[in-house]
N, C-alpha and C positions, 0 to 999 in steps of 0.2 A: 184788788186787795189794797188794803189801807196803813200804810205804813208810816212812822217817822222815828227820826235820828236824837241820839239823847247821851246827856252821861248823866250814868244810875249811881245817886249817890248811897254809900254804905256805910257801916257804923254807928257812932253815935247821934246822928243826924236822922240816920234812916229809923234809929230804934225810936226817938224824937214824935217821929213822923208816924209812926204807928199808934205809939202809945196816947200820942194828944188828939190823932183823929178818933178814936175808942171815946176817951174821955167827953170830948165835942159832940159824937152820936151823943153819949149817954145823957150831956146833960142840953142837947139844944137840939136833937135829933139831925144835923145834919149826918148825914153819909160820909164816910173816912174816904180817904184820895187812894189810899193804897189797895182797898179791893178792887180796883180798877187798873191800878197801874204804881209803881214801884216808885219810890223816890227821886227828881229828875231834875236836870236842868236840858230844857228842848235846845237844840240846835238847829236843829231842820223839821219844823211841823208838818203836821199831818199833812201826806200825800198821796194820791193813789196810782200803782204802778200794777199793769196788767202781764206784763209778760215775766219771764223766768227769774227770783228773786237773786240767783245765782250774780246776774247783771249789775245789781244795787250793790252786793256785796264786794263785788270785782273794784268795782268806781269806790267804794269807800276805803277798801283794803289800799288802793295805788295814793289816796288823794292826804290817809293821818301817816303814811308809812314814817313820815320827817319829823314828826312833833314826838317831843318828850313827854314822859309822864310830868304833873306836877299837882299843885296842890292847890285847893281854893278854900278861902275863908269864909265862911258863913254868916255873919254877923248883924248883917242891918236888917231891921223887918220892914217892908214895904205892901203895898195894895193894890189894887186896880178897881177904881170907882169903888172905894166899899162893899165890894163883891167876892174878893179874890185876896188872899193875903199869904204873902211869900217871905222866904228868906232870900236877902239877893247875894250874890260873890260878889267879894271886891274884885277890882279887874286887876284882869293877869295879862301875861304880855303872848300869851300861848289860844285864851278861848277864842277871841277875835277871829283873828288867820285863820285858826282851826277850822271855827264855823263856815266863813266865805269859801276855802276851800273845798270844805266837803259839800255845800249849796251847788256850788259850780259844779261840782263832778257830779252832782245828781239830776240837775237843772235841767240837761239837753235828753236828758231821756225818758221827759214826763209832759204828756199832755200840756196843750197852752193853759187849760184853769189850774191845773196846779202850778205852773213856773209864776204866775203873777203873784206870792203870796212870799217867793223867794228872793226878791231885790228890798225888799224891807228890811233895816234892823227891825230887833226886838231889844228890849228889855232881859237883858238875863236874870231866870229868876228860879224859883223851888217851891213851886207851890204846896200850902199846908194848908189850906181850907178852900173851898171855893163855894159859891152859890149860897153866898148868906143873908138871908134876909136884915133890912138894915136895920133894925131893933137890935140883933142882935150882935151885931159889929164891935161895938163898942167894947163888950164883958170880952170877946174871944178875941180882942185885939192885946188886951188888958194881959188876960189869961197868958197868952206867948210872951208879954213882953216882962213879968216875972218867972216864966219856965226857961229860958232861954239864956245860957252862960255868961256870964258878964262882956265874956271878949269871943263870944261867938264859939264855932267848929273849925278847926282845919281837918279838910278830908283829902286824901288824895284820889286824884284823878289817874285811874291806870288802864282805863281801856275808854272804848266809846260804842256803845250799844244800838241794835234795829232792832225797833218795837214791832211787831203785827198787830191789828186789832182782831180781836177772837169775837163769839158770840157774846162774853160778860167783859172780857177785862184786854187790855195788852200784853203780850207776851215777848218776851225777850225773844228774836229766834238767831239774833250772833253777837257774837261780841267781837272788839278789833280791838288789839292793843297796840299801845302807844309805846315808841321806845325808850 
């Protein structure tokens, strides 16, 4: 089974994210991010874990039990090679820690190809487009960065989510809140 760890962001952000990937199919045919999979920022990427998922959730439930809700700001738009275009959080003094800690609690209990993939940073990010061809990069860069509030989202973060991958999309199947 193919799993990864995420906070699923909600509200005005997430409505954001629906309403401009719609818009984007309609006028550039790209495919919207969210028939796939819910508004996110990745903490622990895709992984695959064969035995009892009960395991995954046990290690995650022990590893956020200390971290506080809080909140992240949404504000700068950013890309990856003209392919990929995100909102990023400014940083908080909570997603760091959070991440490494719940990596570690996941780490020892997955196959060697998935833990190589786990001592990397990433980039924290929210992606809203992906797979654009690069014609049309430009207008749908344009497009976000007149839709987009002057001073950004603040969303709160109050739990932290396990994706499954299904046959079409990913599926939430827990949530772990934060206290």
């Amino acid at each position: 089974m193919f799993y990864f760890i995420a906070i699923e962001i909600k509200g005005s952000p997430a409505e954001f994210y629906k309403t401009f990937g719609d818009d984007i199919y309609r006028e550039f045919g790209i495919k919207p991010l969210y028939h796939k999979l819910p508004f996110h920022i990745t903490l622990v990427p895709s992984f695959t874990y064969g035995e009892e998922r009960s395991e995954i959730e046990k290690a995650l439930s022990r590893s956020i039990s200390i971290y506080p809700r809080f909140s992240l700001s949404l504000s700068e738009i950013g890309h990856f090679d003209r392919k990929t275009i995100f909102l990023e959080p400014e940083p908080t003094e909570v997603i760091l820690p959070l991440k490494r800690d719940i990596s570690s609690s996941v780490v020892e209990m997955l196959e060697r190809k998935d833990k190589e993939s786990f001592g990397k940073e990433n980039r924290f990010h929210a992606s809203l487009v992906r797979f654009i061809p690069e014609s049309f990069f430009a207008p749908i860069y344009s497009r976000i960065e007149e839709s987009l509030p002057t001073e950004g989202w603040e969303t709160g973060v109050f739990d932290v989510s396990l994706f499954l991958k299904g046959e079409h999309h990913w599926e939430t199947v827990a949530k772990f809140p934060l206290s």
